[in-house]
N, C-alpha and C positions, 0 to 999 in steps of 0.2 A: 526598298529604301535603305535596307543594313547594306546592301551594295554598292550603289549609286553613293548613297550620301557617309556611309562608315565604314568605309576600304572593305568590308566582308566580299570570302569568292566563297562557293558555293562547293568547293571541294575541300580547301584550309581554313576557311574561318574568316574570323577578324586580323589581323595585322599584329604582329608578335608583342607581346610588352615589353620585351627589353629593347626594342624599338623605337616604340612609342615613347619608352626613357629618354631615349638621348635625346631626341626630338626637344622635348621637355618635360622635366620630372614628373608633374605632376598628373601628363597623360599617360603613364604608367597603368593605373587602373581606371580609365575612363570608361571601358564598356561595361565592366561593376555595378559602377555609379551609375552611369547615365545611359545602356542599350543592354542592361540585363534582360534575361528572357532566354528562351527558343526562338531561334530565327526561323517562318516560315513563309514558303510562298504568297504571296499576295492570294486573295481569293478563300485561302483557307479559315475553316473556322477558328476562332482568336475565342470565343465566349460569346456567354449571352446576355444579355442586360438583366440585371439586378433589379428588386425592389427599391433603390436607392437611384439608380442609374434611372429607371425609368420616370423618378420623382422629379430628377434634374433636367431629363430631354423631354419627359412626352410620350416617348415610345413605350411600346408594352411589356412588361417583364416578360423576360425570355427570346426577344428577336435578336435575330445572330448578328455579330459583330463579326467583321474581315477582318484579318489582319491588312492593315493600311498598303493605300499604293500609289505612289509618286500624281501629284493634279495629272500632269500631261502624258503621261504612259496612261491615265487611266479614262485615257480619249480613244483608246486603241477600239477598244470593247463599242462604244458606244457607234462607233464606224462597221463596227462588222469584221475588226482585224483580231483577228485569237491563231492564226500558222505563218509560216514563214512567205519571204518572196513580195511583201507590199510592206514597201514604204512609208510612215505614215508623220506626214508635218502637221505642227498645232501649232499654229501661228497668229501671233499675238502682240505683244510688244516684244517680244523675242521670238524665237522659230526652235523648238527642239525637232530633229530628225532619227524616228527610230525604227529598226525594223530586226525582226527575229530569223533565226538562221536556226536548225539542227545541228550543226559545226560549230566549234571554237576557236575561231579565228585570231588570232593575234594582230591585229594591224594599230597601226602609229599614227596618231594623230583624234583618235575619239576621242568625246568627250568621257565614256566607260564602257563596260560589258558586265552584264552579270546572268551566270549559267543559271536556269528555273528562276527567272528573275521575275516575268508576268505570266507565263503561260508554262508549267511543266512542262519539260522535253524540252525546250527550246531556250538559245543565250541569248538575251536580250540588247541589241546596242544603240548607242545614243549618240548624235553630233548635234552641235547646237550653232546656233548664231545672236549673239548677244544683242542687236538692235535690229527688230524690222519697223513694227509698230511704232516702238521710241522713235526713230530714227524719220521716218515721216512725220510723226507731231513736232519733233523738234522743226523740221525744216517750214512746216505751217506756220509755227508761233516765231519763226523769227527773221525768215528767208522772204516771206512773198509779199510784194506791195499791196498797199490800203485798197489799189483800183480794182483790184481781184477779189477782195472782202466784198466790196460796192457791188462788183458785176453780181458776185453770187448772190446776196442780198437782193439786188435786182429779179434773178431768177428764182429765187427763194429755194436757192438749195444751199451744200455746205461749202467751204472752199476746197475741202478733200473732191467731194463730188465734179468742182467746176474743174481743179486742174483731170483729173483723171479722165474727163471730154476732153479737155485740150491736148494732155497729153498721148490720148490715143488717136491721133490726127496726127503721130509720129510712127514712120513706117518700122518695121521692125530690121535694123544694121543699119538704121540712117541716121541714127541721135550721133551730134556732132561731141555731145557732154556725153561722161565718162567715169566712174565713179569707182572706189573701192568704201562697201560695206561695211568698216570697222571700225563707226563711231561709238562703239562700246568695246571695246576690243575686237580681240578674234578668239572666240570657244575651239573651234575646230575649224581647218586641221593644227591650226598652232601653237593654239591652248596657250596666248599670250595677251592678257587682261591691257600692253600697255601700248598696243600697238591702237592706230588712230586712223579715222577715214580721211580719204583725199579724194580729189574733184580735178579732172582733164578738160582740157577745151573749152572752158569758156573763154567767152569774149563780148567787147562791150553790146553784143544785139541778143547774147545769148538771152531764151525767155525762160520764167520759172518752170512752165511744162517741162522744159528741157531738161530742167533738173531733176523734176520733178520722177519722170521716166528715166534719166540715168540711176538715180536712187532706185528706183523697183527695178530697174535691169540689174543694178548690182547684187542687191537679194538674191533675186533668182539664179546670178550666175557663180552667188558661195551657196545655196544651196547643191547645186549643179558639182560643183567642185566637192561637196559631203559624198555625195548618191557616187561619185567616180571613184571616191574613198571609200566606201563601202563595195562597192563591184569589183576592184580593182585588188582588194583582199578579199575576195573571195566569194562575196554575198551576191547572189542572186536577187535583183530585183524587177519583178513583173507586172506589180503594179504600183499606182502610188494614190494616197488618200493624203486629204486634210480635213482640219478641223481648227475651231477659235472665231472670235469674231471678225479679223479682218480674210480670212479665207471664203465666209459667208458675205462680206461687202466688198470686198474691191475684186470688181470682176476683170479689170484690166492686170493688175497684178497677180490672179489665177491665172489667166489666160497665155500671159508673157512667162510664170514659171511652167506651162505646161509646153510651150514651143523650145523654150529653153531646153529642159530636161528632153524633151522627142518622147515625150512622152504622156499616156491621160491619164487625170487628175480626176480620181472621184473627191467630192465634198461633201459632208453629214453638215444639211441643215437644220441640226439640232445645235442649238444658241448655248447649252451648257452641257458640251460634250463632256467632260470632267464632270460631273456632276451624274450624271446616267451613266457612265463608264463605270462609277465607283458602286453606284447601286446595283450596278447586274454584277459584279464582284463581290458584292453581298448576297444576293439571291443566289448566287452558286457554293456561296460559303455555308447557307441556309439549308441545300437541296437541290435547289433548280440545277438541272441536265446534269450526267454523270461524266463528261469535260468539261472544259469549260467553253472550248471549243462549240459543245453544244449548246451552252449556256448562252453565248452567243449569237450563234446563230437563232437560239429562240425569242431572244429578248431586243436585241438592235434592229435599229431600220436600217434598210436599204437606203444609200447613195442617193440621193435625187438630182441631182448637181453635177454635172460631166463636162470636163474641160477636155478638148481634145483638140492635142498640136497640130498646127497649120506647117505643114511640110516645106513648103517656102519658107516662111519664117524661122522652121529650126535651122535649114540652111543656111540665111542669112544671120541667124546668132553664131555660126560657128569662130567666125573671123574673132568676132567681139569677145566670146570666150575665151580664146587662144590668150590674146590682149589682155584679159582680166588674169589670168594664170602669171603671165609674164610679171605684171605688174604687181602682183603679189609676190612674185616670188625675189621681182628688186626690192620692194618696202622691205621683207624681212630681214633681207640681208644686209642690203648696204644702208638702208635709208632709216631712220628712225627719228620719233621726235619726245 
């Protein structure tokens, strides 16, 4: 957290205060004030609960207290992720991307890096993507006609459900609609809050599936575009994981980032990954296994949920990626709104 979120690197510190001055005066002494302490890795023991603490939560005096660690880093654990080489998306109404390396990579474009960040030995790095989740509710609550509420009503399912049938009755390099990702900006690799999504191809027979799937092909292919940022400076990755609740329900959008990337997708169907990640962070801050590593591996479940790319179909995304590359890389530069 003193990383990701209060500029600290894990060999200088926090960020200089005469710095921090010019910046503006009075963050001068902010980590004083407001991030005093010993910075330590997550996992480790922080204290115990007090007689007082325990009057306020419940718990028992004396149960150990972690030092804190990021919601979505602390899905890692609950996956079964504690060494380097696996990927791991928590995807949600956003999508963070993280995955740990033994090396100190420098590369342009993360969202951060921090060395013993979750797992000692190991630099921890982040890319993100501002709107996945958002970015489909938005296009439900304002994009799709009344008839499509009706049908689903009809079928007594949801209208996420009905398009997601329809839209998988679109073959994979055949959707004529075409989308860039960045109706909340772009986290990574641009790290530019003001940049905005755009829509190719349509026309007046286009149908909402179409959209529908252009939207989840564009996810998938800035996701695609993080993992090539992360490989491409130097990270190794072997495998890849998710977690959150739209990774555990839309199975067409698993299945499209996993031909996307060429690669398989384990999924923890566990509903509050964040929530068991942070607990076995505390059992290891307690005792439990003498890595954490092992802590891990004693306490998380196995994967039950394996998405594995259709070789055809990563073929046929390659075209469409190339196109997603381009067109990002005109928005940034020439085009802007």
């Amino acid at each position: 957290m003193a990383g990701f979120k209060g500029l600290w690197r894990d060999k200088e510190g926090y960020v200089d205060k005469g710095f921090l001055k010019k910046i503006y005066p009075k963050f001068e002494s902010i980590y004083e004030n407001k991030l005093r302490g010993e910075v330590r890795p997550s996992g480790t023991l922080a204290g115990r609960i007090t007689p007082h603490g325990a009057r306020l939560t419940g718990l028992a005096v004396g149960t150990a207290v972690s030092v804190p660690v990021i919601d979505a880093h602390a899905a890692l654990p609950a996956a079964g992720v504690a060494s380097d080489g696996k990927m791991m998306l928590i995807i949600g109404t956003s999508c963070c991307h993280i995955v740990m390396d033994k090396n100190d990579y420098a590369i342009n474009g993360l969202f951060g890096k921090v060395g013993n960040g979750l797992v000692p030995g190991y630099v921890i790095y982040e890319g993100g993507q501002g709107s996945v989740g958002d970015l489909f509710d938005w296009f439900i609550k304002n994009c799709v006609p009344a008839k499509y509420a009706d049908e689903a009503n009809e079928k007594g399912v949801s209208v996420f459900d009905l398009l997601e049938e329809k839209a998988s009755k679109i073959g994979a390099g055949t959707n004529k609609v075409f989308a860039l990702d960045w109706w909340n900006g772009n986290r990574t690799p641009y790290n530019d809050s003001t940049l905005s999504g755009s829509m190719f191809g349509l026309t007046l027979a286009t149908k909402p599936e179409e959209i529908y799937r252009a939207l989840i092909e564009s996810v998938a292919f800035g996701t695609k575009a993080i993992s090539d940022l992360f490989e491409n400076g130097g990270i190794k990755i072997h495998e890849c994981y998710a977690g959150g609740g739209i990774a555990i329900k839309n199975k067409l959008l698993m299945q499209i980032f996993s031909d996307v990337l060429g690669k398989e997708i384990k999924v923890t169907d566990c509903a509050q990954a964040g929530a068991v990640g942070s607990a076995i962070f505390a059992a290891y801050a307690s005792g439990v296994g003498s890595t954490m590593e092992e802590a891990v591996a004693k306490l998380s479940k196995p994967c039950t949920i394996v998405y594995k790319p259709n070789k055809e179909n990563t073929e046929k995304y390659k075209a469409a990626y190339e196109r997603y590359k381009s067109f990002s890389e005109l928005f940034t530069k020439e085009i802007k709104y």
